[in-house]
C-alpha positions as CSV (number, residue, x, y, z in Angstrom):
1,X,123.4,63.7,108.3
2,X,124.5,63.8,104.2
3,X,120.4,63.7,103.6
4,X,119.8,67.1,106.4
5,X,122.6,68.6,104.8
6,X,121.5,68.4,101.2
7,X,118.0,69.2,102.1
8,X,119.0,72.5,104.0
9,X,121.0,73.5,100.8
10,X,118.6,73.5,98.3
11,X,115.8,74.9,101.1
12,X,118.7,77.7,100.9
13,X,119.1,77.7,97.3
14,X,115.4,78.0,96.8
15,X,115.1,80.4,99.2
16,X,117.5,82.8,97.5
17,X,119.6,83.0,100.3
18,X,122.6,81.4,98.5
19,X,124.1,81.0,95.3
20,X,125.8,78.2,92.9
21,X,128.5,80.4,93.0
22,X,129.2,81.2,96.3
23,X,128.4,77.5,97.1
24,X,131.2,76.5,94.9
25,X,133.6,79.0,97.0
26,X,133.5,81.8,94.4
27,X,131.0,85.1,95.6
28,X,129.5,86.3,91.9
29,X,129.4,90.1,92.0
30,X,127.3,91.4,89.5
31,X,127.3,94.7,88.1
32,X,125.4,96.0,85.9
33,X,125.3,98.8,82.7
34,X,122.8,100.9,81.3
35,X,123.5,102.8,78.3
36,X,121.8,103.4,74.8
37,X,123.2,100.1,72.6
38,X,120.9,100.9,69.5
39,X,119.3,104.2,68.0
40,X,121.6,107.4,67.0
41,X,123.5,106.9,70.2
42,X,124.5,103.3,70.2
43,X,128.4,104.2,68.9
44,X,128.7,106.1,72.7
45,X,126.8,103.4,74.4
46,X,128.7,100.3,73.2
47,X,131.6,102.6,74.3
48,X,130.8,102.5,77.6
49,X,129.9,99.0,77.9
50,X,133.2,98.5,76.5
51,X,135.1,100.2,79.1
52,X,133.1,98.4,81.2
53,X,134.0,95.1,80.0
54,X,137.6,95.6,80.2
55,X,137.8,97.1,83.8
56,X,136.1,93.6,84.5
57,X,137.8,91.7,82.2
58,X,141.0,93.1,84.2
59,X,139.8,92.4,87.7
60,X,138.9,89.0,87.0
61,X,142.6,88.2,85.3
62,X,144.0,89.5,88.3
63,X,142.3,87.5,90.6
64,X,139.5,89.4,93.3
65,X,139.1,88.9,97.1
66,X,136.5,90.5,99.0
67,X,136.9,90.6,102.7
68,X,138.3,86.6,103.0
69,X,136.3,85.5,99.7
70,X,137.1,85.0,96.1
71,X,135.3,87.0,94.1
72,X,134.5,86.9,90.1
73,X,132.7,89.8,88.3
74,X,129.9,89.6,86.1
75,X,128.8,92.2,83.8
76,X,124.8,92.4,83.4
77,X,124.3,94.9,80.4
78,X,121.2,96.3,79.6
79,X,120.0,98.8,76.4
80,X,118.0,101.9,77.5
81,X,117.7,103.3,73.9
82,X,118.5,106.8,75.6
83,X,115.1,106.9,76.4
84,X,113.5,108.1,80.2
85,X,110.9,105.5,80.2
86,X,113.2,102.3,78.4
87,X,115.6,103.5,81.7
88,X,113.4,103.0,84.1
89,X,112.4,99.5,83.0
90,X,116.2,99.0,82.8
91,X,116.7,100.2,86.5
92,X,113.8,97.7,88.0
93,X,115.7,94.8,85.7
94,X,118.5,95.2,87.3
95,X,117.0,95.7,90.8
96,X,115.0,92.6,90.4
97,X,118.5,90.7,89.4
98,X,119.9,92.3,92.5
99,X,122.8,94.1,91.0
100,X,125.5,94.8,93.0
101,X,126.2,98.1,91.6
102,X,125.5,99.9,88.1
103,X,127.5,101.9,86.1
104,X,124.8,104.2,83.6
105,X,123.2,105.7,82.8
106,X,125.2,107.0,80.1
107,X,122.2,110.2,79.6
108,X,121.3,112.5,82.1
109,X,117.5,111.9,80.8
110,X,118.3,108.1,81.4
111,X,120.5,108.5,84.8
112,X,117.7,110.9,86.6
113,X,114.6,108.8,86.2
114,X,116.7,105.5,86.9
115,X,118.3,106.9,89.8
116,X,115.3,106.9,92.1
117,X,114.6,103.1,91.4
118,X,118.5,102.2,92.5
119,X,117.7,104.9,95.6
120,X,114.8,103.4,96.6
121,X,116.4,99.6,96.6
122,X,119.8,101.0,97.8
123,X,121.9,100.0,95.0
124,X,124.9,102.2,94.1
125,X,125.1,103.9,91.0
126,X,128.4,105.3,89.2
127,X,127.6,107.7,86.4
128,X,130.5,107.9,83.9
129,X,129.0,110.5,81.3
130,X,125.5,112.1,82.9
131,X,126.3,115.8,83.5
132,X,122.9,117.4,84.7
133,X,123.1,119.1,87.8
134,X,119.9,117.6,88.9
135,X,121.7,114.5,89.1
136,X,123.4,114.7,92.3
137,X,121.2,117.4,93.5
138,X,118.6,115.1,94.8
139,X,120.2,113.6,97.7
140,X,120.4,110.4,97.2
141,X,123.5,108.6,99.2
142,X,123.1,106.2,96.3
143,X,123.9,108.3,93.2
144,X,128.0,109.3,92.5
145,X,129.1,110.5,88.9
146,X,132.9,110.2,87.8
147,X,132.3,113.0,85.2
148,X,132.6,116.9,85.7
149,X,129.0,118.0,85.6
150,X,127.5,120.9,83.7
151,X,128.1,123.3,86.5
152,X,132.0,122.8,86.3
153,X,131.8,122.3,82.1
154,X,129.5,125.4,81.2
155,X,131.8,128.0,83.4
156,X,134.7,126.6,81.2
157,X,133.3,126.5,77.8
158,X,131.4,130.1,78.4
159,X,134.8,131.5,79.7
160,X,136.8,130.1,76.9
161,X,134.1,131.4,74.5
162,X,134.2,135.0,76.1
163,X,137.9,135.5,76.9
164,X,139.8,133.1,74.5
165,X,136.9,134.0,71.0
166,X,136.4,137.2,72.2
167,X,132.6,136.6,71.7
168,X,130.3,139.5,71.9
169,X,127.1,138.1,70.5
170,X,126.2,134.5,70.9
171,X,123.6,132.1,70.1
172,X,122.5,129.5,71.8
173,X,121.2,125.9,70.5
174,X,119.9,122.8,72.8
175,X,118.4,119.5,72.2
176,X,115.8,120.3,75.1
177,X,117.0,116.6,76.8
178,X,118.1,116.9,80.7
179,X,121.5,117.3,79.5
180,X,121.6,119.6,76.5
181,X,118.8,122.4,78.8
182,X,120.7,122.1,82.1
183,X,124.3,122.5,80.1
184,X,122.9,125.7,77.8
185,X,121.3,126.7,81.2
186,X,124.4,126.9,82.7
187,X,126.5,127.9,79.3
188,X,124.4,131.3,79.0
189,X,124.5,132.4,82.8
190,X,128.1,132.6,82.6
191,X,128.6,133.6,79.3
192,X,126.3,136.3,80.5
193,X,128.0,137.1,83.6
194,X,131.4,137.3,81.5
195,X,130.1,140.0,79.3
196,X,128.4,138.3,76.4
197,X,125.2,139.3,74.8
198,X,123.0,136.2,73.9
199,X,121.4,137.0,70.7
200,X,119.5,133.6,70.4
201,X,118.1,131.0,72.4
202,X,116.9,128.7,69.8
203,X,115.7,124.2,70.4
204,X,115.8,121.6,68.6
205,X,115.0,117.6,69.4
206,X,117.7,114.6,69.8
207,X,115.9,113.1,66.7
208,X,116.2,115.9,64.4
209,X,118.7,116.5,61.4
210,X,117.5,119.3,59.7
211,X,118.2,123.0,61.1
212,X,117.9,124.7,58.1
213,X,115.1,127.2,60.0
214,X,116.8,127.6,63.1
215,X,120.5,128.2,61.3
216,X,118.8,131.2,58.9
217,X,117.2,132.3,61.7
218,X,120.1,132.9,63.6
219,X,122.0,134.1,60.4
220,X,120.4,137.3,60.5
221,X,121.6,138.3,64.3
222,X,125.2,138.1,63.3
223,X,126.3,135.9,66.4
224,X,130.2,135.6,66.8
225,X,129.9,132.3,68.3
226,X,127.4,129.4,67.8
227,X,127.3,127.1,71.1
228,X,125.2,123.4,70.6
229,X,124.2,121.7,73.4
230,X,123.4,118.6,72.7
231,X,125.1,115.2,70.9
232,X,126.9,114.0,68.0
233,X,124.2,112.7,65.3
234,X,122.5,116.4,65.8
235,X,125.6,118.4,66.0
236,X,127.7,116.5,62.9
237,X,124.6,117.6,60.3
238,X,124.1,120.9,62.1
239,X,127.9,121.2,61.6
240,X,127.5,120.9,57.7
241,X,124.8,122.9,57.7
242,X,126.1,126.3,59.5
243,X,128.8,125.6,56.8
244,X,126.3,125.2,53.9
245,X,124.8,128.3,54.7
246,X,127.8,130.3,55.2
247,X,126.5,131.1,58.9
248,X,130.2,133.2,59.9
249,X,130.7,132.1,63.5
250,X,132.7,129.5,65.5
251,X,131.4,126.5,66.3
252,X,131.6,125.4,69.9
253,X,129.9,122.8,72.1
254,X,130.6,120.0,74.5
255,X,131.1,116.4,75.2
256,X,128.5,115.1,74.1
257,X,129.6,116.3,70.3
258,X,133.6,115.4,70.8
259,X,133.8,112.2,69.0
260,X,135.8,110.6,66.3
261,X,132.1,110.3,65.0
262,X,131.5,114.0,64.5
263,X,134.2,114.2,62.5
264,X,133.4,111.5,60.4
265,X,129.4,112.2,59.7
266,X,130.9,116.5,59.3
267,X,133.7,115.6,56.7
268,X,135.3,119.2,56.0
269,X,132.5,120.9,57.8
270,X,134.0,119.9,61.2
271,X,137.0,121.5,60.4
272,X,137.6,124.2,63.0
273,X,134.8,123.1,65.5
274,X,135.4,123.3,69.3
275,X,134.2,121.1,71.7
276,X,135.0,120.7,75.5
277,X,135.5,117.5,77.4
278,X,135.7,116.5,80.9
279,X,139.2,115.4,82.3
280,X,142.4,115.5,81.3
281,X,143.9,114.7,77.8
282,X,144.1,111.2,77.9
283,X,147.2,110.8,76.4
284,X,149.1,113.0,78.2
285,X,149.4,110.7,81.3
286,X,151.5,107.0,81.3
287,X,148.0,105.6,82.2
288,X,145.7,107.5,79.8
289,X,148.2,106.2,77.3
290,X,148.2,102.5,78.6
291,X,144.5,102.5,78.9
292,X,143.9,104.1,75.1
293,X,146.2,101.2,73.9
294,X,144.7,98.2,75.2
295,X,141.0,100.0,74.4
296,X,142.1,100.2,71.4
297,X,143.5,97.0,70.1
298,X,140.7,94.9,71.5
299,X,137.8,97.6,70.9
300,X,138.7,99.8,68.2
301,X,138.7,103.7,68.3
302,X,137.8,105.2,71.6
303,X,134.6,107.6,71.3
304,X,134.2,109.2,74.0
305,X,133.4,107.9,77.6
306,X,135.0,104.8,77.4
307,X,137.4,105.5,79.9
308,X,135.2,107.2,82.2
309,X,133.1,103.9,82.6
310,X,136.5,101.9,83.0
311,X,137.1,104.2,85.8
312,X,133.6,104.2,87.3
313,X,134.0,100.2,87.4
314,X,137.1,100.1,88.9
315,X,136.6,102.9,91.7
316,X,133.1,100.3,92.4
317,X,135.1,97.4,93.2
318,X,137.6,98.9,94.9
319,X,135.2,100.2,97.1
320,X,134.1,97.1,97.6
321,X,137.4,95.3,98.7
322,X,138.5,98.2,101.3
323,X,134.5,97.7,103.1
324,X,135.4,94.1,102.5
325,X,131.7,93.4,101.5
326,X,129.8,93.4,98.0
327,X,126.8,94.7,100.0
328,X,125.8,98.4,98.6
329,X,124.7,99.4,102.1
330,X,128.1,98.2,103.1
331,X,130.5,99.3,100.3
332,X,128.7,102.8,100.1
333,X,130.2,105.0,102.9
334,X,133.3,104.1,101.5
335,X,132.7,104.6,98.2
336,X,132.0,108.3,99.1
337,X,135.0,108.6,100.5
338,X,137.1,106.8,98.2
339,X,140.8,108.3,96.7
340,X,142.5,107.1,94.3
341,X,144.5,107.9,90.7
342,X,142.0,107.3,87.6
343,X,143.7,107.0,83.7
344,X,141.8,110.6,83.7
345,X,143.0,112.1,87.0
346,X,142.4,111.8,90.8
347,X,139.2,110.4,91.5
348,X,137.2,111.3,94.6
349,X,133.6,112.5,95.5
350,X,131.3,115.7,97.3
351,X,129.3,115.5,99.9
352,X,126.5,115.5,96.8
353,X,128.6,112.6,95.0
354,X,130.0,114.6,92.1
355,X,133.7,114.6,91.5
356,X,136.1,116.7,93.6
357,X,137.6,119.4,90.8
358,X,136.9,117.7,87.9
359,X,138.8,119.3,85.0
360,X,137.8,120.6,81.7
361,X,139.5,120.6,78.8
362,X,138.6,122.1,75.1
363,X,139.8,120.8,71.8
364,X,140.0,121.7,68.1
365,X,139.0,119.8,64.8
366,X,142.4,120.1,63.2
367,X,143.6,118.1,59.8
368,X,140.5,116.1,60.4
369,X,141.2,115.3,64.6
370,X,140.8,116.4,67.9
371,X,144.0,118.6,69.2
372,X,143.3,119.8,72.6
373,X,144.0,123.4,72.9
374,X,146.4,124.9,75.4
């Protein structure tokens, strides 16, 4: 009987249909995350793998049960250089380690592509930072975002920019990637519709670091307001150069250029520069507070999305424990109708998976740091 016994587990084990660890008692839930962890962008990425890590980190202290097992999580990172194509290989690694769930990409360029190889195999995917429309708009049951998309950011930033600056003429600057054309797209129909006259719809690359041509270019049309869309290692030098050539016009952008890093690689250029970002003010809430402190001491300064990812990881697993089941196909239909309270506000989906009145807030380089505006 001991000899049929062993012989059916390994026939099991070899089979796939079973694991060490769920032989052993524990089930192994493994999740994994996709985000740019070298190139230009690697400060943001190793931001969200870090909020990553200590959502798990957390769960896995406090002890996990799904359904009537114990559960431990596993984190399965992956670097897809903010590159479409380095993405998709990502996506199909983590499909072929059969991922439980992913949290990434942290690009809309990176989250699109990807998003059609987790469809396709039916793994969930929680976006904490990809804002492109075309995200969510493709259907699949699959994709869900815990970050306001450009829709919800570019109405903000282009009333703010119309009715708080007062802006008459403004120019327009993106970085042509999924997320810096859908957000301008979305930026210059409602500054539009508010009033504003676009004087300039000028592009640039997410490599580049000179826009001397463009910045003289729009010198000459007298814009009130500069809006960049696009991220930090293109707006910081952009930043220093509108000041270097005396360009006279605010500075405004998005998330993807509100980071301690801007300020830093700007020096006194950034000083004055507005930039939105999703949510709340962290620190205005008990738990944005609690969260930014234990970031902090083990991580270091928060960048940007860090508690976005935290969130998107811990809204995963909880999805998990009320279908009782790890299963994606499982888990899912709860997932999308999931509510609960994040460090950055209530957290709940769409029918499309985008979150349910996701806040916007803009802030101010001020004394060399980010003061959110009332």
């Amino acid at each position: 009987m001991r000899l049929k016994k062993s012989l059916l587990l390994l026939a099991l084990l070899s089979a796939g249909a079973v694991s060490q660890q769920t032989i052993a008692g524990d089930l192994v839930i493994k999740i994994g995350s996709a985000a740019p962890l070298t190139g230009p962008q690697a400060l943001l990425g190793k931001d969200n793998e870090n909020g990553v890590k200590l959502a798990i980190e957390e769960i896995n202290a406090a002890g996990l049960t799904i359904g009537k097992t114990k559960a431990k999580v596993e984190l399965l990172s992956e670097d897809d250089q903010a590159d479409p194509r380095a993405a998709t290989i990502v996506a199909q690694k983590f499909v072929d380690q059969q991922v439980n769930g992913v949290i990434g990409h942290l690009n809309s360029g990176a989250t699109i592509p990807a998003s059609k190889i987790y469809n396709d195999a039916g793994i969930v995917q929680i976006s904490p930072s990809a804002t492109a429309i075309a995200y969510t708009a493709q259907g699949y049951k699959t994709a869900f975002r815990v970050m306001t998309n450009d829709s919800q950011q570019g109405l903000a930033l282009a009333n703010y920019a119309v009715k708080n600056l007062k802006a008459k003429n403004i120019a327009i600057i993106d970085d042509r990637t999924a997320y810096g054309q859908g957000l301008a797209d979305e930026f210059e129909k409602d500054a539009k519709a508010a009033g504003a006259a676009i004087v300039a719809r000028e592009y640039t690359n997410d490599k580049a670091v000179d826009f001397t041509a463009i910045i003289t270019s729009i010198k000459g049309k007298k814009p009130d307001v500069v809006f960049f869309a696009g991220m930090t290692p293109q707006a910081a030098p952009m930043m220093r150069q509108i000041v270097g050539l005396q360009l006279k016009a605010q500075f405004l952008s998005a998330d993807g250029a509100k980071t301690p890093e801007f300020i830093k690689l700007a020096g006194g250029a950034a000083e004055g520069a507005i930039a939105s970002s999703p949510g709340v003010v962290l620190e205005q809430s008990a738990n944005g507070k609690a969260f930014a402190a234990k970031f902090e001491k083990k991580f270091g300064k928060i960048q940007n999305y860090a508690p976005y990812a935290y969130e998107a990881t811990l809204t995963l697993i909880e999805a998990m424990k009320v279908a009782g089941s790890a299963d994606p196909a499982k888990y899912q239909p709860f997932l999308a109708k999931i509510s609960r309270n994040g460090v950055l506000g209530p957290i709940a989906f769409d029918a499309k998976g985008d979150i349910k009145n996701g806040a916007v807030t803009l802030y101010q380089v001020k004394k060399g740091s980010w003061v959110a505006l009332p």
